[in-house]
N, C-alpha and C positions, 0 to 999 in steps of 0.2 A: 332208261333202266331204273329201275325203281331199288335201293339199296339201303339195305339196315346193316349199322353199326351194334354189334352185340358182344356187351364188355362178362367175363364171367371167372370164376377162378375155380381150375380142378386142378386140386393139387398133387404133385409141387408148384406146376406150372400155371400163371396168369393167362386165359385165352382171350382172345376178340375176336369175332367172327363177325365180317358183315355178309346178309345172306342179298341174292337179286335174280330176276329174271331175266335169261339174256334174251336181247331183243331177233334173236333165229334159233328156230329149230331144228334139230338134228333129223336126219333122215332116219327113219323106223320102220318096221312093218306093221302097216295096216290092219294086218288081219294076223294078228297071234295066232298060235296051235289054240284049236278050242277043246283038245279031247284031253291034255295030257295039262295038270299045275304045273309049274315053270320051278326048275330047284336053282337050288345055291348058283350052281354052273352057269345057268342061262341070265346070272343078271354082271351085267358088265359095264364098267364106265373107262371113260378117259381122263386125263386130266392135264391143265397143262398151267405154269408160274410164270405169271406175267413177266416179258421180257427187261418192262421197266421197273417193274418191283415187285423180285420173287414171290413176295408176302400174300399177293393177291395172288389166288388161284381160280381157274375156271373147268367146272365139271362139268361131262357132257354124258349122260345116259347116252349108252349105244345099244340095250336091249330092246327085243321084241317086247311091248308092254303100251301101253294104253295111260297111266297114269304112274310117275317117280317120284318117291320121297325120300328126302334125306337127311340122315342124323349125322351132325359133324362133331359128334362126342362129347358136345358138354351139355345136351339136353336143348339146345337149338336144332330147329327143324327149316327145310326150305321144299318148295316143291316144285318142278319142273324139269324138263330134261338141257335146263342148261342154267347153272347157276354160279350165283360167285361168293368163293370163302373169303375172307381178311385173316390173314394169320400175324399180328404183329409182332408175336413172341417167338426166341428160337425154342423147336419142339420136335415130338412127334404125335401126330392127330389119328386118329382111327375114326373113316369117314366112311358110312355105313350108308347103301343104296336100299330101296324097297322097292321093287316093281308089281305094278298092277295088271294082270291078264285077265282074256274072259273066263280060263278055269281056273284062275287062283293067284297067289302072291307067292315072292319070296325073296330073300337080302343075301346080300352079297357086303362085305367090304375091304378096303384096303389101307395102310397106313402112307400117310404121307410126311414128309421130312422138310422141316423151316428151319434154312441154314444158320440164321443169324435173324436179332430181333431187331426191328425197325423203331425205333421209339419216337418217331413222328406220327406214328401211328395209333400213340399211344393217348394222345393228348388231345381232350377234347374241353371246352369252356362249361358246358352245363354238370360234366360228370365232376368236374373239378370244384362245381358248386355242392354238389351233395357231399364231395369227401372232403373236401379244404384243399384237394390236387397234392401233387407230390412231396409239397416241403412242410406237409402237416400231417406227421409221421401218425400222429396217436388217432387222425381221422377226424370227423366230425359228427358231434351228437345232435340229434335232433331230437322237440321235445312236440308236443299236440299244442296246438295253442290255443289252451284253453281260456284265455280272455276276453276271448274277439269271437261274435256273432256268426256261426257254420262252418267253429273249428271241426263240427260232424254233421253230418246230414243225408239225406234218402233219397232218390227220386226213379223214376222212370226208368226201364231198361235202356232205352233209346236214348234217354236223355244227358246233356252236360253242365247239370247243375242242379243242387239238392233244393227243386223244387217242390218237393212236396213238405220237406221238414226241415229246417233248420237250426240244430242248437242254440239256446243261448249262453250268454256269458256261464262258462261253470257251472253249465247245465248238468254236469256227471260226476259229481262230489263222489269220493269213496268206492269208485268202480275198478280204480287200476289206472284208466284211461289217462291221468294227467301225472300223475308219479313214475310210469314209462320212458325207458329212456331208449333212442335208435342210434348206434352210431356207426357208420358208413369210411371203411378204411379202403386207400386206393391201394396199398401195397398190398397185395394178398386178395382184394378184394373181399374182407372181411367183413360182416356182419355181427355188428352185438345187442343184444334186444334184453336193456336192465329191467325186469319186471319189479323188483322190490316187493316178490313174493306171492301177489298175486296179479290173475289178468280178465280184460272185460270183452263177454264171450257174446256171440250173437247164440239165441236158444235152440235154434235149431241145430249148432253144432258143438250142443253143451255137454253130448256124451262121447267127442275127442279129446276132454281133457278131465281127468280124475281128479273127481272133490268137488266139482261144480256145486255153485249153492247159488238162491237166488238172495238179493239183499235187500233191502228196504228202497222201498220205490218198484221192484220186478223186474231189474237188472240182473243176469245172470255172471257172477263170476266163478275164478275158480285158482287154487293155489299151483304155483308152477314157475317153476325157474326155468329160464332159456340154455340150453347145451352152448359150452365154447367153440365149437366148429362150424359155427352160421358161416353162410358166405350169400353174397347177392350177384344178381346179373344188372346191367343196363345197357337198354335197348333203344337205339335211336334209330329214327327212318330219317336217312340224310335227303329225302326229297321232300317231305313238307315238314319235318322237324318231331313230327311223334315220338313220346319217351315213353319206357315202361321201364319200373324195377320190378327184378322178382327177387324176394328173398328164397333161401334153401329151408325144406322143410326139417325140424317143427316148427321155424320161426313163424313173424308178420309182423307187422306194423299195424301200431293200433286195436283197434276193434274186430277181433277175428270174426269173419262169416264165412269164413270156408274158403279162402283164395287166398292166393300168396303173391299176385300176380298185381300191380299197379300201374295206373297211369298217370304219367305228371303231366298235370293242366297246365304247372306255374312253376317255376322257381329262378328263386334270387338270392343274395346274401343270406337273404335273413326270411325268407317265405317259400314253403315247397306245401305244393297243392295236388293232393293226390283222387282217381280217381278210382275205383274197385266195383267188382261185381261179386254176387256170391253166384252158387252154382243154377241159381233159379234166374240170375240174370239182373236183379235189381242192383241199380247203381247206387254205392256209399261214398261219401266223401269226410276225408280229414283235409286241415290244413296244420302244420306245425312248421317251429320258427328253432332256432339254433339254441343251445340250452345255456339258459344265461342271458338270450335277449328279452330289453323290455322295450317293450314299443312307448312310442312318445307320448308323453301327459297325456292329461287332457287338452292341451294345448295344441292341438293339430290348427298347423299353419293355415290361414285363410291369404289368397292371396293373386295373383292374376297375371297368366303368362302364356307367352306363344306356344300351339304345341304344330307341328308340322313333320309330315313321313311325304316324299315325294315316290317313294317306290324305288328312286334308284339308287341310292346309299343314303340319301341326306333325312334323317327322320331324329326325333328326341321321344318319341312314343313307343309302347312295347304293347302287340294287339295280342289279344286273347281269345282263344276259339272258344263258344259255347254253343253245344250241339250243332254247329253247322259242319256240313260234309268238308270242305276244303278250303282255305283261305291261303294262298299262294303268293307273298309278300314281294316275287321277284319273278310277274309273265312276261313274256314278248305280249307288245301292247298288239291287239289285233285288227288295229288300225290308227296307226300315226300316220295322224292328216289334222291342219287343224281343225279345231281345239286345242289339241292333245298330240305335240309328236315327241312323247317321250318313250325312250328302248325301251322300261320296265314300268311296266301296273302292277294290280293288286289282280288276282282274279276269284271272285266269292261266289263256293258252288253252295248254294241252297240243297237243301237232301229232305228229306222225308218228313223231317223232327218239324214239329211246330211252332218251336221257341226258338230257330237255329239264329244266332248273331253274333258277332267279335265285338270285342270291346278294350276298353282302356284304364288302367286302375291308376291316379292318381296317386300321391303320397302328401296331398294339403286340400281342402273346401276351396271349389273355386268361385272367386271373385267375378261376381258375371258384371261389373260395372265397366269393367273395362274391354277384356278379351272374353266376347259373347255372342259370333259369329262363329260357327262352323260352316267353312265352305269346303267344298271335292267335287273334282268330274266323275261322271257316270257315264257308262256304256250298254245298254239293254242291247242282246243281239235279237235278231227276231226268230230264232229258231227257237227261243222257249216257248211253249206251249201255255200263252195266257190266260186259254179258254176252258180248259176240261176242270170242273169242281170237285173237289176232294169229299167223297160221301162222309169222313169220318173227321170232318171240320168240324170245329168248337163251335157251340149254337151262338156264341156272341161274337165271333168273327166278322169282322165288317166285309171279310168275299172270303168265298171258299174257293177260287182259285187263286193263278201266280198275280200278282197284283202288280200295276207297272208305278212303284214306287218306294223312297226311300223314306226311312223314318230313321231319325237321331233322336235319341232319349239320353236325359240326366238323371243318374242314380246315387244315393245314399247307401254307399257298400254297408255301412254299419247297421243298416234298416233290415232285417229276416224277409223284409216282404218289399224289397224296393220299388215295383211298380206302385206302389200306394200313394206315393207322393214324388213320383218322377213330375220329369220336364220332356216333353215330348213335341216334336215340330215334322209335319210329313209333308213332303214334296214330290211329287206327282211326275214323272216321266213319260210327256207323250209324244217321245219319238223314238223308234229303233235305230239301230246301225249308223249311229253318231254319238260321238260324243258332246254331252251337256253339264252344263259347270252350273250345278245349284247350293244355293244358302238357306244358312238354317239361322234364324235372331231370336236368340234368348236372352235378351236385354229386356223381356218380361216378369222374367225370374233375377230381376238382380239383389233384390230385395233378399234374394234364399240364401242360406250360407250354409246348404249342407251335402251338396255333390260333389262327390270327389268319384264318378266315372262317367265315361260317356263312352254310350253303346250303339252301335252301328248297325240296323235289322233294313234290308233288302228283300222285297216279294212279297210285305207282307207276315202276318203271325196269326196260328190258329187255325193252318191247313198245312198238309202234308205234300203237294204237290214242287215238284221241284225246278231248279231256275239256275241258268250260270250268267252272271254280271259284270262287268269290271268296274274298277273305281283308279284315279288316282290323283294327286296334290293335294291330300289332305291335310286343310289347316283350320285352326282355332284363330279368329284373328279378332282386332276390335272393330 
């Protein structure tokens, strides 16, 4: 069952909603009336509060209809004829059905009643990162960080990473963009967006805001104070860990292009990495830091040390998806036998994207004199498709289909173009449906003093065809 956590506040009352598909479908008929649209009457559900915890409800469309949709009142939607609410507040909810017929549509709903609030329910570790969590009553500001190399950036619809542009340091003097302030309250689930009078617009949506002007350089802004009644949602998918914030409109964060809706790449103390689309589909990226943090000198630590993730709790590293379809930190290994009999891997689904990899952000330059091996098992199954070549492969592609190999690369995060002087070592997989424990020696590069990530790409880069893999004991060692 696949289940999102959705934090959101209509007031008075604080909601959370996780939405899911249940894993059975209710019995329906087949063959709807086709002569007569279906009203109010004909749309009907059940419901019933988990016997272990009222909080959790499950809704079962019992209408004649073809396709269910449904709104549980706070502007979350879920689809299917059987799905499940999280209510961890006491309330009452007004949860609204929509059914699909061959002659038409039409909604129904009902209220439902949470006796008492669950506040286990209430407490989650990343949401507690963006607001300070409960005992940091006044919330937490966040600022753009505009010091650091694609605090903004552009890329690809498809893509997970501002490859095509990258800001540099204080690339947007005088726009708005770095005197913004965002602060994120858990009580209330408040939203406050300090603009200090004015804000920096994408142009295409520079006649939403009254006053627009453009300023020196062809940056459009526009004067505009944010209303006191903002509030945010946050949305986590508790199976592969997917986060979205939406702010309430007028708000946004950052650089408006017409969406309110974000996704976190990243966050930590003191780093939330947000991902946005506007309504044409192109992907923006800010990153911002706590207002008030300054990142460390110039002095970034050079230095050398173990990193290892075994997949089944014991890890000191935090991976990071880019553009790849799924990266599954805790599978049933799908064959423990040696090599490899350990209960959890990693399982890394390849998708479409042509730059899809995870990777690992350091916080010091590493020392390749000493810890300069990367070693990890591999698992090729043979049911990926090695052979079909993707027509719309980059013409310098070394193969335009799935390629049966690993490649480890070293990156300078502070570089806008870090393939330019990466570290890169590829190892070759010529066996399926076993496990193979290969190394990577960059004891070539020790000389370098300026990587501080190392990125993990499987199948291959510069074709679209896709590949599911496993990996796991991955370590950095000497």
């Amino acid at each position: 069952m696949k289940t999102l956590k959705i934090y959101q506040w209509m007031l008075p009352v604080l909601l959370i909603i996780g939405l899911g598909l249940g894993a059975c479908e209710p019995q329906v008929s087949s063959d709807p009336n086709l002569s007569e649209p279906p009203k109010s009457e004909n749309v009907t559900f059940d419901y019933t509060h988990n016997a272990d915890n009222p909080n959790i409800v499950e809704f079962v469309n019992t209408s004649d209809s073809f396709k269910a949709l449904w709104d549980f009142g706070n502007g979350a939607k879920a689809e299917g004829d059987v799905v499940i609410g999280r209510f961890p507040l006491q309330g009452e909810y007004t949860v609204k059905l929509t059914i699909f017929t061959q002659s038409g549509q039409a909604q129904n709903s009902k209220v439902i009643t949470i006796d008492e609030t669950n506040p286990l329910m209430l407490d989650d570790p990343d949401l507690n990162l963006l607001t300070g969590g409960a005992g940091q009553l006044d919330g937490k500001t966040w600022v753009i960080d505009s010091t650091q190399v694609a605090h903004m950036g552009v890329g690809p619809p498809d893509g997970y990473w501002p490859e095509w542009w990258q800001a540099a340091p204080l690339a947007k003097p005088g726009t708005g963009l770095y005197t913004d302030e965002y602060t994120f309250t858990l009580e209330g689930f408040r939203f406050d967006m300090e603009t200090n009078g004015f804000v920096f617009l994408n142009g295409a949506y520079g006649d939403e805001v009254e006053g627009t002007y453009e300023a020196p350089g062809g940056d459009l802004m526009a004067p505009w104070t944010a209303p006191d009644d903002l509030n945010f949602n946050f949305i986590k998918d508790e199976d592969d860990g997917t986060m979205f914030i939406t702010v309430s409109d007028p708000g946004w964060i950052g650089f408006y292009a017409g969406t309110r809706q974000y996704q976190i790449l990243e966050i930590t103390e003191n780093r939330l990495a947000l991902r946005f689309e506007d309504p044409n589909g192109l992907a923006w990226y800010h990153t911002l830091i706590p207002k008030g943090y300054e990142h460390p000198g110039e002095e970034i630590p050079y230095k050398s040390e173990e990193l290892y993730d075994d997949f089944d709790g014991e890890s000191n590293v935090t991976w990071v998806k880019s553009e790849i379809t799924d990266f599954n930190e805790s599978y049933d290994n799908p064959a423990p036998v040696p090599i490899n009999t350990s209960e959890k891997v990693a399982r890394y689904v390849k998708g479409e994207a042509k730059f899809d990899n995870v990777f690992i952000n350091l916080d010091y330059k590493m020392d390749l004199n000493v810890h300069n091996k990367v070693r990890l098992k591999v698992y090729f199954p043979s049911y990926n498709d090695y052979d079909t070549e993707d027509p719309n492969a980059e013409v310098w592609a070394p193969s335009a289909s799935l390629t049966q190999q690993v490649e480890v690369k070293l990156h300078d995060s502070q570089n806008p173009e870090p393939w330019t002087n990466q570290a890169t070592v590829i190892q070759t997989v010529a066996e399926t449906n076993t496990w193979i424990e290969l190394e990577f020696d960059f004891s070539g590069w020790s000389d370098t003093e300026v990587y501080d990530r190392i990125v993990l790409q499987i199948g291959g880069e510069g074709h679209g065809i896709p590949g599911i893999f496993f990996i796991d004991d991955f370590q950095l060692i000497e």
